[in-house]
Every structure is written in C-alpha cells, then in structure tokens.
N, C-alpha and C positions, 0 to 999 in steps of 0.2 A: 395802462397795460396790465395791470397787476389784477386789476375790477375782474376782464377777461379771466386769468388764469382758475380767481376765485369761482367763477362760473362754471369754469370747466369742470375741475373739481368736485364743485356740489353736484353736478349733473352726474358726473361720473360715479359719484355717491350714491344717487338716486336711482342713476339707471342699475347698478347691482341691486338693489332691495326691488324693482322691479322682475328682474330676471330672478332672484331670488324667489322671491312669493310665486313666481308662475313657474318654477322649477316644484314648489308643493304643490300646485296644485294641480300637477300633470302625472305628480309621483301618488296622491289619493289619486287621482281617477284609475291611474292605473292598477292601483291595487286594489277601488273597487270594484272594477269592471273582471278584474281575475274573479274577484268574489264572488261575482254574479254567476258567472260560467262557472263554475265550483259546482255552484248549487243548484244549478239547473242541473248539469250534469249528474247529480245524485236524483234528482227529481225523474230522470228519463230511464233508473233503471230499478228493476225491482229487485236486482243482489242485494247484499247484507254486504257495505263497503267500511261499515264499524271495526274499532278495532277491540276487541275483546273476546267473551262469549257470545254465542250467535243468541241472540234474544230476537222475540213476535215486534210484528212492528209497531211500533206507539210506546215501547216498553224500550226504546235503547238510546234516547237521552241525542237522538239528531234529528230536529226538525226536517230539517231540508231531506234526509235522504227517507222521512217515514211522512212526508205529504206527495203524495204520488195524484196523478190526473185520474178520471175513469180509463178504463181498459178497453180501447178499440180493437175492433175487429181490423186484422191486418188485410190491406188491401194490395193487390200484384200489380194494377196500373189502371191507366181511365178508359180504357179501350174495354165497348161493350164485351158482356158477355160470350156474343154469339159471332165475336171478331169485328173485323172492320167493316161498316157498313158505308162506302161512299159510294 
C-alpha cells in the first residue's frame, strides 16, 4: 500500500512542474502577443508617439513606430463609383 502512496506523490510532483512550465509558457505568449500589437499599432500611425523632443522620422531611436507601410489612397467602400449597378 505504501508502493501506491509513493506514486501518488511523485505524480503529484510531476503534474505541478507540468502546470508549472505551461503556466510560462502562456505568460510569454501573452506578453509576446501584447508585443506585437504594440507595434503594429505604432506602425498604423504616422503621429510622433515618442517620448521626448519631437525629431524627423528615422532620427528617434523607435523602429517600430519609424517603419511605416506606403501610403494608400483612402477608399469610402467597394460600391462603384456611379452607385449601385444590379
């Protein structure tokens, strides 16, 4: 009976460092998934969200908010020009 107890034990041992390591590795993903949205988020906008003096972009030491996409023309919706044609 005692063999059992042993067993119990070691599992019960095992299943924490289990739940343990997937407790890290839900807490990275979560903080790199913040990450990401971060920096997209600066990427979508052309303000100055630095914090200091306002400096030209490429000159103020934040990747992510001085690579910006090309500049589309803003579009109103997919409905032709000349309205709806059905």
């Amino acid at each position: 009976m005692s063999h059992v107890a042993d067993m119990a034990e070691l599992y019960g041992s095992l299943g924490t460092v289990v739940v343990l390591m997937l407790w890290f590795w839900l807490s990275a993903f979560v903080v790199l998934l913040g990450a990401e949205i971060n920096a997209e988020m600066e990427r979508q906008t052309r303000k100055d969200t630095t914090i200091g003096e306002p400096r030209p972009m490429g000159e103020r030491g934040a990747h992510a908010a001085d690579t910006l996409g090309p500049k589309r023309p803003w579009r109103r919706s997919r409905q032709t020009q000349h309205g709806d044609e059905s």
